[in-house]
Residue frames as qw, qx, qy, qz and C-alpha x, y, z in Angstrom:
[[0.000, 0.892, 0.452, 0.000, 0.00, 0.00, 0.00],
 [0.305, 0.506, -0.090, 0.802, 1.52, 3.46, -1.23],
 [0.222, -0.020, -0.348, 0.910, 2.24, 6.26, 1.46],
 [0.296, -0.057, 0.016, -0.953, -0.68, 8.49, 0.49],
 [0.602, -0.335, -0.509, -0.517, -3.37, 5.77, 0.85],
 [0.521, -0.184, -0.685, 0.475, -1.89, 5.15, 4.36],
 [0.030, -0.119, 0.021, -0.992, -2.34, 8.80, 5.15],
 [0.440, -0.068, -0.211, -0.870, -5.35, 9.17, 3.99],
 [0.741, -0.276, -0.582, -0.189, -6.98, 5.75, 5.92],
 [0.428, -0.037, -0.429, 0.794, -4.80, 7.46, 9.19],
 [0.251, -0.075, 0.069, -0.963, -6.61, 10.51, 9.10],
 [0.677, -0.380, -0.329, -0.538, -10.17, 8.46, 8.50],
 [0.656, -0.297, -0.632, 0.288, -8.87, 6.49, 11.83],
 [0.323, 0.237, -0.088, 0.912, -8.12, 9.29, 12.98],
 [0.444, -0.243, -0.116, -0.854, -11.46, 10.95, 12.96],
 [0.675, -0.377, -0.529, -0.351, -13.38, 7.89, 14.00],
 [0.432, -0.072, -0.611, 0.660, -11.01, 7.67, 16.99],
 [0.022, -0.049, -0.473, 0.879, -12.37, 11.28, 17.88],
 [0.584, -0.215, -0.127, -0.772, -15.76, 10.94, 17.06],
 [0.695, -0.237, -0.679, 0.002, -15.84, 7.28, 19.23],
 [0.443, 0.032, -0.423, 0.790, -14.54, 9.46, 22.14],
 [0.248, -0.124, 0.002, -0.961, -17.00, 11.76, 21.89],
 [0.613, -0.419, -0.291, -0.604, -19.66, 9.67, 22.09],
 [0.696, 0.042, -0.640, 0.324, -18.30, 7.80, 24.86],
 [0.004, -0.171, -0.457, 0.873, -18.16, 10.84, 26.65],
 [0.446, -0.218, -0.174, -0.850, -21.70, 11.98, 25.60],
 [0.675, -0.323, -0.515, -0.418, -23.33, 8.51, 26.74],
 [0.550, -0.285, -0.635, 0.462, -21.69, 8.77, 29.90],
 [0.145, -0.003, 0.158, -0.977, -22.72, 12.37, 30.40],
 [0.634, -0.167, -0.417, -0.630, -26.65, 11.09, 29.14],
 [0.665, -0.164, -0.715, 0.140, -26.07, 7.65, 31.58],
 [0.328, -0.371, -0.675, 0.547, -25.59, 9.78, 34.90],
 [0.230, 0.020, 0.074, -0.970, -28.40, 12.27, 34.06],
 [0.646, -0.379, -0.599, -0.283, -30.67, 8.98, 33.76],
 [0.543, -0.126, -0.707, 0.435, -29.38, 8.49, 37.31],
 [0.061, 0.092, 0.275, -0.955, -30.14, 11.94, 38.49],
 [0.429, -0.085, -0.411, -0.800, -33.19, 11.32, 37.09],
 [0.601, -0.042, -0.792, -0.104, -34.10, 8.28, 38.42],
 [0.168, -0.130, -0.580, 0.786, -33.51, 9.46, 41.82],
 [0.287, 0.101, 0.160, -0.939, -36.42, 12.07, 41.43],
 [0.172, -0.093, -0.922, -0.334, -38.56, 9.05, 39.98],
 [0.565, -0.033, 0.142, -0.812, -42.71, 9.00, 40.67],
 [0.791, 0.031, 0.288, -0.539, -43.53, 5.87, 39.41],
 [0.832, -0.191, 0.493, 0.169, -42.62, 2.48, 38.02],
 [0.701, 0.634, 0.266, 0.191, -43.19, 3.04, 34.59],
 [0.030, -0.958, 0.277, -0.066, -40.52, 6.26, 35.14],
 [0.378, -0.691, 0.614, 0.048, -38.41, 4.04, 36.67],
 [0.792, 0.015, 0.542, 0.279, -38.37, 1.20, 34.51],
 [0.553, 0.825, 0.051, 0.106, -37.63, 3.74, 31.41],
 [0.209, -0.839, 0.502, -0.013, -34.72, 4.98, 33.31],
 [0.783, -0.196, 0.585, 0.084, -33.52, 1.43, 33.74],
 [0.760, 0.446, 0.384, 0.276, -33.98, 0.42, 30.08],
 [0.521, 0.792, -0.051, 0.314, -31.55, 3.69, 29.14],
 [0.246, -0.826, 0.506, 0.021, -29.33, 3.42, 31.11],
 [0.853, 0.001, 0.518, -0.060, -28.89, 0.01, 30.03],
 [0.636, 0.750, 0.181, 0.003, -29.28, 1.37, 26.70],
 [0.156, 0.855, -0.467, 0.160, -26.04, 4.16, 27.00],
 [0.548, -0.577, 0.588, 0.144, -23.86, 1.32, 29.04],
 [0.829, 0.283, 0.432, 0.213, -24.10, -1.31, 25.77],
 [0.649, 0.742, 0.062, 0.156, -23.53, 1.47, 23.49],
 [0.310, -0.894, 0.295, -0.130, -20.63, 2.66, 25.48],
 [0.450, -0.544, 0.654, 0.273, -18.90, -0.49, 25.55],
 [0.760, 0.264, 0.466, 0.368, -19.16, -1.20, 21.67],
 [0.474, 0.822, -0.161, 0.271, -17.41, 1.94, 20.94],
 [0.555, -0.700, 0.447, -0.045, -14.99, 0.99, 23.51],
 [0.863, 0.173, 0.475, -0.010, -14.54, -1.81, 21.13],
 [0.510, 0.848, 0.140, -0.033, -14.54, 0.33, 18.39],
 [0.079, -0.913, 0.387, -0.097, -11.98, 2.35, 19.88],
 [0.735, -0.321, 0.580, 0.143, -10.00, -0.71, 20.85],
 [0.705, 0.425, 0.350, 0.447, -9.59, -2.24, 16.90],
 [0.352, 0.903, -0.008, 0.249, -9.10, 1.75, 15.80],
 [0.325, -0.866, 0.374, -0.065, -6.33, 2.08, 18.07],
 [0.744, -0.066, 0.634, 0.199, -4.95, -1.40, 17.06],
 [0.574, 0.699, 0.420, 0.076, -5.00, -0.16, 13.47],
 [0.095, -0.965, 0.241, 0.041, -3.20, 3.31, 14.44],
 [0.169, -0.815, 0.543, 0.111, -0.21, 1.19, 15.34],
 [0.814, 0.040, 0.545, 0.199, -0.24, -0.97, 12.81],
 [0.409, 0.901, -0.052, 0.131, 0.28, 1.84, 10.52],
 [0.447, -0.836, 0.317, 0.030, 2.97, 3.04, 13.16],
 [0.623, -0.294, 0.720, 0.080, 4.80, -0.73, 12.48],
 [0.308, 0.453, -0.620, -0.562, 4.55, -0.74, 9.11],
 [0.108, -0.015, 0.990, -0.091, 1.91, -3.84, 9.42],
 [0.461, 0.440, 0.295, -0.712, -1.41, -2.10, 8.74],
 [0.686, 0.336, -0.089, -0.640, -3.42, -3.69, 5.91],
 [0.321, 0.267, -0.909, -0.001, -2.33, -7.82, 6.51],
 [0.799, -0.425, -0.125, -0.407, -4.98, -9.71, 7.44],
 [0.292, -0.576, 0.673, -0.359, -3.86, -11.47, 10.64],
 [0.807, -0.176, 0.463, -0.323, -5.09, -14.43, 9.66],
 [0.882, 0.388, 0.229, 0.139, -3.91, -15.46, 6.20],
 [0.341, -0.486, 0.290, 0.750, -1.01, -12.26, 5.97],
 [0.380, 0.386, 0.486, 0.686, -2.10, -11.48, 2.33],
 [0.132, 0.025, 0.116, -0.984, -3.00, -7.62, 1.85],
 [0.200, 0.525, 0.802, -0.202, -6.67, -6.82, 2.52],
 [0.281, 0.590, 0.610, 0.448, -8.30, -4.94, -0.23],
 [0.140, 0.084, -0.045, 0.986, -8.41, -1.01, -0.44],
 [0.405, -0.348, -0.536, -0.655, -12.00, -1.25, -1.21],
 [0.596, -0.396, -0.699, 0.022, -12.54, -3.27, 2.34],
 [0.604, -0.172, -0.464, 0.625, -10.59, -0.80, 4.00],
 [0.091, -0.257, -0.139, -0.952, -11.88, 2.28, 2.79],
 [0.538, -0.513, -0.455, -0.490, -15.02, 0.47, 4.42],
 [0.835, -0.540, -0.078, 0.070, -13.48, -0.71, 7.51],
 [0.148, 0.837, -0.418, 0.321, -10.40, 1.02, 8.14],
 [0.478, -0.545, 0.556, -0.405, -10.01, -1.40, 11.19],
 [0.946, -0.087, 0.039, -0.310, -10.30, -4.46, 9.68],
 [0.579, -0.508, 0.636, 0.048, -8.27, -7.31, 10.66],
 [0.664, 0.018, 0.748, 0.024, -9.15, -9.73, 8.07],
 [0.130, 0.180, -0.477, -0.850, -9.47, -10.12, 4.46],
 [0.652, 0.002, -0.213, -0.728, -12.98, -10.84, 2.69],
 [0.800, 0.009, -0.504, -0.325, -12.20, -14.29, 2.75],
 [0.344, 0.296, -0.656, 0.603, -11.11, -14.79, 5.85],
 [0.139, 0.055, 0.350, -0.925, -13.57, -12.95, 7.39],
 [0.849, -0.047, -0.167, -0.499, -16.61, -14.59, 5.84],
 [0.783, -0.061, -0.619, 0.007, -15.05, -18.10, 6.76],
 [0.280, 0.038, -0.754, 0.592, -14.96, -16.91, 10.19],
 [0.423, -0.137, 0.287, -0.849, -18.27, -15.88, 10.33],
 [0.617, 0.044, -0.663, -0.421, -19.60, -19.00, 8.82],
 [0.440, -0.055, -0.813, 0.378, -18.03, -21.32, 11.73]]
């Protein structure tokens, strides 16, 4: 893979990094205004909404934790001069896949025979 498509799949990590951050911080800002909220509760139905979003902001929270995990794995595979080898077979993984998934580990075919199993 040439310099300038590295760049330029850096920078989209880059961004997604700070926009996974952000929400990370947004659903933990939303998660302890359910709490404040909850506190001031009237009735069940109140409180079982509260429940079901806070629930809601902890899931999403920890699959961009996730997110953020692989993008950060990705960063320094750029870093190491290892970024676009699928980890399972080593052959390069398509520009086309990456441009979709900057983060991905695997190539297509890899990656469908591990979802199969």
């Amino acid at each position: 893979m040439d310099a300038k498509r590295k760049k330029e799949l850096k920078e989209i990590l880059v961004e997604m990094k700070n926009d996974k951050i952000a929400e990370i911080r947004q659903n933990k800002d939303e998660m302890t205004s359910a709490d404040g909220y909850q506190n001031d509760a009237q009735d069940f139905a109140d409180t079982a909404t509260n429940i079901y979003d806070k629930e809601l902001h902890q899931d999403l929270t920890e699959k961009n934790k996730k997110l953020l995990m692989d993008i950060e794995e990705a960063l320094s595979k750029i870093e190491e001069g290892r970024f676009g080898k699928c980890d399972k077979c080593g052959k390069d993984i398509s520009i086309e896949r990456l441009k979709a998934i900057p983060f991905s580990k695997n190539c297509i075919k890899c990656q469908t025979g591990a979802e199969k199993k």
